[in-house]
C-alpha positions as CSV (number, residue, x, y, z in Angstrom):
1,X,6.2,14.6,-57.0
2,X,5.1,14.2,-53.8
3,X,1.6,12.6,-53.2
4,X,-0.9,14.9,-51.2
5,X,-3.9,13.5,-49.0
6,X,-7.0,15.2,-48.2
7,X,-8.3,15.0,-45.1
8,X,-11.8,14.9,-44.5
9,X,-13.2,17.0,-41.5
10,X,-15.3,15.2,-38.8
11,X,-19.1,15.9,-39.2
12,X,-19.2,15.3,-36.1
13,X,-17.7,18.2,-33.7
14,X,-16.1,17.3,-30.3
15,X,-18.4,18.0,-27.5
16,X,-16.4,20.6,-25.0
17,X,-15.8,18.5,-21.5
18,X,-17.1,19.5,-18.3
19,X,-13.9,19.3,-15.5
20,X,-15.0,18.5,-12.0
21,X,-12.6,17.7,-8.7
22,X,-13.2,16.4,-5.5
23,X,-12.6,17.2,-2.2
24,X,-13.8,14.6,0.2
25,X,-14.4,15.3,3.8
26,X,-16.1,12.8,6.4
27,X,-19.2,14.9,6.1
28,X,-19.1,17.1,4.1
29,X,-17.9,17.5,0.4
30,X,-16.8,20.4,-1.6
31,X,-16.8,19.9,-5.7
32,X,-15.1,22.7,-8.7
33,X,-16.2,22.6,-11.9
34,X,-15.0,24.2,-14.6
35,X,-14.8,24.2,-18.6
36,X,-11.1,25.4,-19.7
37,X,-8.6,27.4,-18.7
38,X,-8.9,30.9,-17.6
39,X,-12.5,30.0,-16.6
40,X,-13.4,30.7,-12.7
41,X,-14.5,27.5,-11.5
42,X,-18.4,27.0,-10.2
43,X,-17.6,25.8,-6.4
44,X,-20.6,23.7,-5.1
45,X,-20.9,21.7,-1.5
46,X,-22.8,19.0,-0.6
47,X,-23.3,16.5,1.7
48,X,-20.9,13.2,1.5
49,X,-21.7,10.6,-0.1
50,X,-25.3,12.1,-1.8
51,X,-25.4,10.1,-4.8
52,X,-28.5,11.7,-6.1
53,X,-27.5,15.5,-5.5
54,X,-24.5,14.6,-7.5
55,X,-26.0,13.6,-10.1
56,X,-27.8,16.9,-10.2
57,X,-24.8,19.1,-9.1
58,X,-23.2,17.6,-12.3
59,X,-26.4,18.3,-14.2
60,X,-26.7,22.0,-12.8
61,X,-23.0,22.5,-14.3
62,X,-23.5,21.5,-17.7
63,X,-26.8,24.2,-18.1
64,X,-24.8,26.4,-15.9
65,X,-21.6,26.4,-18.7
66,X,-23.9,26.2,-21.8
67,X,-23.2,22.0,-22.7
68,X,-24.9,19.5,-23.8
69,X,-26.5,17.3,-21.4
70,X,-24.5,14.1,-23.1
71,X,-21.4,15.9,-22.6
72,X,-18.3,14.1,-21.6
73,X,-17.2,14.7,-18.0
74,X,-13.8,14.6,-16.6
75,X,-13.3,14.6,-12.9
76,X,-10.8,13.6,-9.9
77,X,-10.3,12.8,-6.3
78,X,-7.2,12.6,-3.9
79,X,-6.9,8.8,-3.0
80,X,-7.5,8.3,0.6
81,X,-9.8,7.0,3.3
82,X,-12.8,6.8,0.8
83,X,-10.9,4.4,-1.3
84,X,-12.7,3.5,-4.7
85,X,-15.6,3.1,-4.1
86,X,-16.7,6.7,-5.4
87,X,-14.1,6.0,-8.8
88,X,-15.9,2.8,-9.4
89,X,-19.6,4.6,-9.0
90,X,-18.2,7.6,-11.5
91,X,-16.7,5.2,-14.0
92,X,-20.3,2.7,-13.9
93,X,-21.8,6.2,-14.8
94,X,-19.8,7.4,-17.7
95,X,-17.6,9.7,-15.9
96,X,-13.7,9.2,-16.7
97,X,-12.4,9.1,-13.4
98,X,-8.4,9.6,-12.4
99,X,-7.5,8.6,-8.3
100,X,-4.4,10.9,-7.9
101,X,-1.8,9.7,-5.4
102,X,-2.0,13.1,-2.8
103,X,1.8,13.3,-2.2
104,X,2.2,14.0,-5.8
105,X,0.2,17.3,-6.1
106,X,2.6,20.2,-6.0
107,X,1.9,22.7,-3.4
108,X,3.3,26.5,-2.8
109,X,6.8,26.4,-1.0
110,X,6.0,28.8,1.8
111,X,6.4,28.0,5.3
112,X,3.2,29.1,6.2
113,X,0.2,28.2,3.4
114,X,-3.4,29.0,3.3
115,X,-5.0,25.5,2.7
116,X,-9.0,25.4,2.6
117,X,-11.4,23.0,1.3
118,X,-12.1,25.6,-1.3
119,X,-8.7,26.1,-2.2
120,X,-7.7,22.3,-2.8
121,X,-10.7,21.9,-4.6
122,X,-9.8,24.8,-7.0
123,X,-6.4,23.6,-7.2
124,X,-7.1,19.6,-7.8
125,X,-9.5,20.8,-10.9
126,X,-6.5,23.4,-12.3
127,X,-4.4,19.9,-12.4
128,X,-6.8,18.6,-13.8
129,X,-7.6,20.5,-16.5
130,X,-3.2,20.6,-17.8
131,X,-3.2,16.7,-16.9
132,X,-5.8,16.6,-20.1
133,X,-4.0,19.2,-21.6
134,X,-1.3,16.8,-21.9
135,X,0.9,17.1,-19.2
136,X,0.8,14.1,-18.0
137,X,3.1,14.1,-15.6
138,X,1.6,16.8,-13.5
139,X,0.8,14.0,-10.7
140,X,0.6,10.5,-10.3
141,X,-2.3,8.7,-10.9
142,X,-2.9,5.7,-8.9
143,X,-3.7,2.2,-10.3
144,X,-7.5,1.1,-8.9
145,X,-7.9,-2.2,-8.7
146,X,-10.9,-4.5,-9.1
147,X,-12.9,-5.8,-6.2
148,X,-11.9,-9.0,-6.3
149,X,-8.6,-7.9,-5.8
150,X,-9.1,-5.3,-3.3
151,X,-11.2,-7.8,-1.6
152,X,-8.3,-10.5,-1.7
153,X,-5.9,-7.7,0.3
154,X,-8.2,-7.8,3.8
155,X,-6.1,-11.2,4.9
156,X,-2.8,-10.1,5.4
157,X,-3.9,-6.5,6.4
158,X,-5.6,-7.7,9.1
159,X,-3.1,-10.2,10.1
160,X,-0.9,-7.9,10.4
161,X,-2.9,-5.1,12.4
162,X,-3.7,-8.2,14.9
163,X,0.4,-8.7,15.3
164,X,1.0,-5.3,16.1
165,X,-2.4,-5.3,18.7
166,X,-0.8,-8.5,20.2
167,X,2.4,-6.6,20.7
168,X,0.9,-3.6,22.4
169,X,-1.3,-6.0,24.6
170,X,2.6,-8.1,25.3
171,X,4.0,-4.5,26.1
172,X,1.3,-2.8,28.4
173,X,1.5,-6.3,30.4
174,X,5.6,-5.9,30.7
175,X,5.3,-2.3,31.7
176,X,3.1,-2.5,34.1
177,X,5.1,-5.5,35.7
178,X,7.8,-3.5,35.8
179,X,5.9,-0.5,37.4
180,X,6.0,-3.4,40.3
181,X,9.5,-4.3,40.1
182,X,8.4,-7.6,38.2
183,X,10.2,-8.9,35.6
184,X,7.7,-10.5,33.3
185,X,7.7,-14.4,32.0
186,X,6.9,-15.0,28.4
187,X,3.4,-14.3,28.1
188,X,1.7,-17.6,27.9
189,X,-1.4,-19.5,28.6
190,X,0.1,-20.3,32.3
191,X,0.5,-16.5,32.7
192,X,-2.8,-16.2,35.2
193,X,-0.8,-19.2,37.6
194,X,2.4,-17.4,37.3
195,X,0.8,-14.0,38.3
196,X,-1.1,-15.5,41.0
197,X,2.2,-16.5,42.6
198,X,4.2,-13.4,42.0
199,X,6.0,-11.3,45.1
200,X,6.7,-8.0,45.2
201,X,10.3,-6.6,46.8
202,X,8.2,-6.7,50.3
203,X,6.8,-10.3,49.9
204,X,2.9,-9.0,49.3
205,X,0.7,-9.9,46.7
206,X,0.2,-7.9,43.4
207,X,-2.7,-5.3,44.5
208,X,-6.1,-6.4,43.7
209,X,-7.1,-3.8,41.2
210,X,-3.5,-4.5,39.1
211,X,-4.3,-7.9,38.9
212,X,-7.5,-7.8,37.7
213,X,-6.6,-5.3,34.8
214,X,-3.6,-7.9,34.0
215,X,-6.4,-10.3,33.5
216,X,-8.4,-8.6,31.6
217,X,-5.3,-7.6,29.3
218,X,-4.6,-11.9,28.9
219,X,-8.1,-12.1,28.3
220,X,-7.4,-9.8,25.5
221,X,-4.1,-11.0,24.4
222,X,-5.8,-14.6,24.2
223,X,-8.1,-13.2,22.2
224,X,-6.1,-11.9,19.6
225,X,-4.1,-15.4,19.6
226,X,-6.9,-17.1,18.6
227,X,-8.0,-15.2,15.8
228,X,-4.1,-15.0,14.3
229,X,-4.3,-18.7,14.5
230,X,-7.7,-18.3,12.5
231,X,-6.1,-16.6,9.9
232,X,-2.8,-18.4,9.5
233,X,-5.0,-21.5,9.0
234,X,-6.8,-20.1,6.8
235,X,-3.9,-19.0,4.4
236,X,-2.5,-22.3,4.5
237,X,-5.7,-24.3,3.2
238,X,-5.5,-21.8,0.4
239,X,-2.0,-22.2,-0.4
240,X,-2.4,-26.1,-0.1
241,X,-5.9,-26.1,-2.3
242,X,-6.6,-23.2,-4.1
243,X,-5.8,-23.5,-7.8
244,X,-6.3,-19.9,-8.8
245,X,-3.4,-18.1,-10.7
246,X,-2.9,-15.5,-7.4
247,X,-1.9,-19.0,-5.8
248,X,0.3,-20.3,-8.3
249,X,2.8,-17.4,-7.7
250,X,2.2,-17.7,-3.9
251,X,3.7,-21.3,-4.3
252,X,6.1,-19.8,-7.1
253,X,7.6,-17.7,-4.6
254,X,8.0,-20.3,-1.6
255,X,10.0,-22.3,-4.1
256,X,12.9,-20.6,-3.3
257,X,14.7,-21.3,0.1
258,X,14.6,-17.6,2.0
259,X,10.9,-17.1,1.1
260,X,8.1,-17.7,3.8
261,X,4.2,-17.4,3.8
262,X,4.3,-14.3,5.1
263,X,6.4,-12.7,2.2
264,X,4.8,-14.8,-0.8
265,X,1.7,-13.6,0.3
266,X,2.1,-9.8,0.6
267,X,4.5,-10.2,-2.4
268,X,1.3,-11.7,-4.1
269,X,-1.6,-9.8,-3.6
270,X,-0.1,-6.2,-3.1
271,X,2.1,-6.2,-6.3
272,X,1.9,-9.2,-8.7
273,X,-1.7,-10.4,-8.8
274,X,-3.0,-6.8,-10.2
275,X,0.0,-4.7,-11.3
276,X,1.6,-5.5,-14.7
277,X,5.2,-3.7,-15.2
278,X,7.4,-3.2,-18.0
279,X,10.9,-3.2,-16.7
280,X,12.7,-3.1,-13.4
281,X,12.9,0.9,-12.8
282,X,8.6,0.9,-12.7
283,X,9.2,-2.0,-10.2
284,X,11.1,0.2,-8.0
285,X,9.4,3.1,-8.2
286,X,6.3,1.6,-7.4
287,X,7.5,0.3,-4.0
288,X,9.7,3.5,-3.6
289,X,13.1,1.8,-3.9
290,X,14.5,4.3,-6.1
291,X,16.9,6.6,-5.3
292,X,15.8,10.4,-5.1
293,X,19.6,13.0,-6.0
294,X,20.0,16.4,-5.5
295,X,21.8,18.8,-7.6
296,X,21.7,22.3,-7.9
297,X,24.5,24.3,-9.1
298,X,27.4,22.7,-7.4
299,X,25.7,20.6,-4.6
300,X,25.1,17.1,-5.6
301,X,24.1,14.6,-2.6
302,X,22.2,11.7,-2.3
303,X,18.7,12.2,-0.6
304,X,18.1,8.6,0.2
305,X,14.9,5.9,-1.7
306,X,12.0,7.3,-2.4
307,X,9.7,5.7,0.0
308,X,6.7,6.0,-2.5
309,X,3.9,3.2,-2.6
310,X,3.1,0.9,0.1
311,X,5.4,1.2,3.3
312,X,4.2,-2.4,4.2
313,X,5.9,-3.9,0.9
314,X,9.5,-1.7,1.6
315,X,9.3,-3.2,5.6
316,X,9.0,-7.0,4.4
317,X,11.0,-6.5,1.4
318,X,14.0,-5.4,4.0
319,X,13.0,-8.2,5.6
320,X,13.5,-10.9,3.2
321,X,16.3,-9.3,2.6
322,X,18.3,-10.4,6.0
323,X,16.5,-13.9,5.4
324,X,18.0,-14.0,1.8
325,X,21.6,-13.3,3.1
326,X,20.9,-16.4,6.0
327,X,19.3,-18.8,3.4
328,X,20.8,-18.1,0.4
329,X,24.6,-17.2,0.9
330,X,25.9,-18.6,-2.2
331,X,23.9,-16.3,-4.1
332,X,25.0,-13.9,-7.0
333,X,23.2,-11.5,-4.8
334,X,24.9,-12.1,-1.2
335,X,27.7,-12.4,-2.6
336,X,27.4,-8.9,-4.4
337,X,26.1,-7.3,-0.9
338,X,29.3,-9.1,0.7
339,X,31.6,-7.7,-1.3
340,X,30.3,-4.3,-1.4
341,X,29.1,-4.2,2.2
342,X,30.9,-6.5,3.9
343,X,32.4,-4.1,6.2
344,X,29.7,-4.3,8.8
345,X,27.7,-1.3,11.0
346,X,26.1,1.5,8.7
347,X,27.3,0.2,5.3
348,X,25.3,-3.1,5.7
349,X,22.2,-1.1,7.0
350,X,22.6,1.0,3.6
351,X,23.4,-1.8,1.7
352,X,20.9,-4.2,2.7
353,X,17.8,-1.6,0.9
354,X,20.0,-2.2,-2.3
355,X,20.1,-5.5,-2.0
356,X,16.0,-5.3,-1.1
357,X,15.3,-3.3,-4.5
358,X,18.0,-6.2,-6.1
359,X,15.9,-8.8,-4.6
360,X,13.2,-7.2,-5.6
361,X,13.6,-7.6,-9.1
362,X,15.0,-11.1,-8.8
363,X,11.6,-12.8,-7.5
364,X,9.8,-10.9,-10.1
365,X,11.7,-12.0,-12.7
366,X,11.4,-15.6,-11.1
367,X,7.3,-15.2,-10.7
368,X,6.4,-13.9,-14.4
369,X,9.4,-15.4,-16.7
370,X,10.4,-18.3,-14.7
371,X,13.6,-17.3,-14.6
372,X,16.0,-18.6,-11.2
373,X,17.9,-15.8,-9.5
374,X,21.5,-16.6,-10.0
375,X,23.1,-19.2,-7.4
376,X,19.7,-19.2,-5.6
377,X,18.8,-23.1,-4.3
378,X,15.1,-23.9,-4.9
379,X,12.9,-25.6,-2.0
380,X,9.7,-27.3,-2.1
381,X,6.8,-24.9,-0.9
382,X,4.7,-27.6,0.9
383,X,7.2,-28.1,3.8
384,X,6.8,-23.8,4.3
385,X,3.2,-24.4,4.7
386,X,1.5,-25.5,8.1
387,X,-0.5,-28.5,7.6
388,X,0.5,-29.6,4.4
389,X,2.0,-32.4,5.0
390,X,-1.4,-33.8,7.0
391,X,-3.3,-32.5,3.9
392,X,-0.5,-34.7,2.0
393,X,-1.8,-37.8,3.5
């Protein structure tokens, strides 16, 4: 015989959810709310960032579809130039809150595409409701993380906008040089002296109003200097002092010879201090080292990675990548891109974001189990980092 259980009905009946999406605009903001499927959904505006008339708006639904005022809501908003801020204020108020990732959201095929405030809102809350309907992967949701977190990211993100300000400042001074005929010097502190003596093809002076705008754009490029050197201080006291567990893997990373400040530290704090995976092909996928096939019918080709996530992490993982091959040449890993793309030209270009997604995996392997990449020769990390050897003595 086979043993029968009763099962005991709740006493207590699920509450039906209200469903509300986001559309966020600089100044204005367009919500959808909605019940179920098959129900038109109540459109609402309101001005950005109106805590208080959201509150009500939200309030308003509920009477408006017949719920509860303690009824569970579910809502969503296209990550972007708001950031979390609005996720973190929905979930401190009971609201279960999903960031979806906007290149995720499946949109109509044709070339031409009617695309309205209205109409994203209505479609963002028809996701939505089948995300919670259990299709799960109707979009990507992206992983908020805390503030302390978020907070620890502003370093390196400005360090790096800086670099790429100093370079336009280095390249508008170089082009207008050679709008004279000038070949431009290294720009350096001595620049002024060196402009002060320059000739152009006729033996005359540079113009007066030139000049003074190549000043200004030294005064500018100095500028910028100083404030790198600021912040590239800065990282190295907390690399030599700090005894947090971010750090730990900072210094983790620099153990191996190949690895500098820069990479440990973007390695660090945009992927291993807040995101946990579970195997290798969730690593890749996060950066957007995957590879993406076609096939339909009898056309299989290979579309190239991915290029999801962060395009900051795919640059300096390329990057490491060339300084792994230079560092590290007796390696289970150079060896692998030598003998498979060895040939030179386009084959090492293709094979050396391979060997990035390889490497990839390797250092986090070597930051969370401790385990050596294969061949790799270790290095102490306090002879990477400016000043430690002062803060040694």
């Amino acid at each position: 015989m086979t043993a029968t259980r009763n099962r005991k009905p709740s006493t207590q009946p699920r509450s039906q959810p209200l469903y509300v999406a986001f559309e966020l605009g600089e100044s204005n903001w367009k919500l959808a709310f909605t019940i179920g499927i098959g129900q038109k959904p109540r459109l609402r505006g309101m001005i950005a960032r109106d805590l208080p008339r959201l509150q009500q708006e939200i309030a308003k639904a509920k009477k408006r579809f017949g719920l509860p005022d303690d009824a569970p809501v579910h809502s969503c908003y296209e990550a972007g130039r708001d950031g979390f801020w609005l996720h973190r204020h929905l979930t401190a108020q009971g609201i279960d809150n999903k960031v979806v990732d906007s290149a995720s959201i499946e949109v109509n095929r044709r070339k031409r595409r009617a695309k309205t405030d209205r109409l994203d809102a209505v479609k963002l809350v028809t996701l939505l409701l089948r995300y919670h309907n259990g299709e799960h992967k109707v979009w990507s949701i992206n992983r908020v993380p805390n503030i302390t977190d978020e907070d620890a990211r502003q370093l390196h993100r400005e360090l790096e906008a800086l670099k790429e300000e100093r370079t336009s400042h280095v390249n508008r001074i170089k082009g207008l040089l050679a709008s004279q005929g000038l070949e431009s010097p290294e720009v350096k502190k001595d620049f002024a002296d060196w402009l002060q003596q320059a000739r152009l093809w006729d033996g005359s002076k540079v113009s007066k109003e030139l000049h003074q705008r190549l000043l200004r754009e030294l005064e500018r490029w100095q500028l910028l200097e100083r404030q790198i050197k600021d912040l590239e201080t800065e990282r190295s006291r907390r690399i030599r002092r700090d005894d947090t567990p971010h750090v730990d893997k900072i210094r983790t990373l620099l153990n191996l010879k190949g690895i500098g400040p820069n990479g440990a530290w973007l390695l660090v704090y945009e992927l291993f201090a807040w995101r946990s995976f579970t195997n290798r092909k969730q690593l890749g996928a996060c950066v957007g080292l995957t590879p993406t096939p076609y096939q339909s019918g009898g056309s299989h080709r290979e579309q190239g990675i991915s290029k999801a996530g962060t395009r900051r992490l795919r640059h300096m993982l390329v990057e490491l990548a060339w300084c792994w091959l230079q560092w590290q040449p007796d390696s289970d890993l150079s060896r692998w891109f030598a003998y498979r793309f060895g040939l030179g030209g386009r084959h090492r270009k293709r094979g050396i974001v391979a060997l990035a997604r390889r490497l990839l995996i390797a250092l986090w392997r070597w930051v969370e189990q401790g385990e050596v990449p294969k061949g790799a020769k270790l290095a102490d990390w306090r002879t990477k980092v400016k000043g430690s050897s002062k803060a040694a003595a």
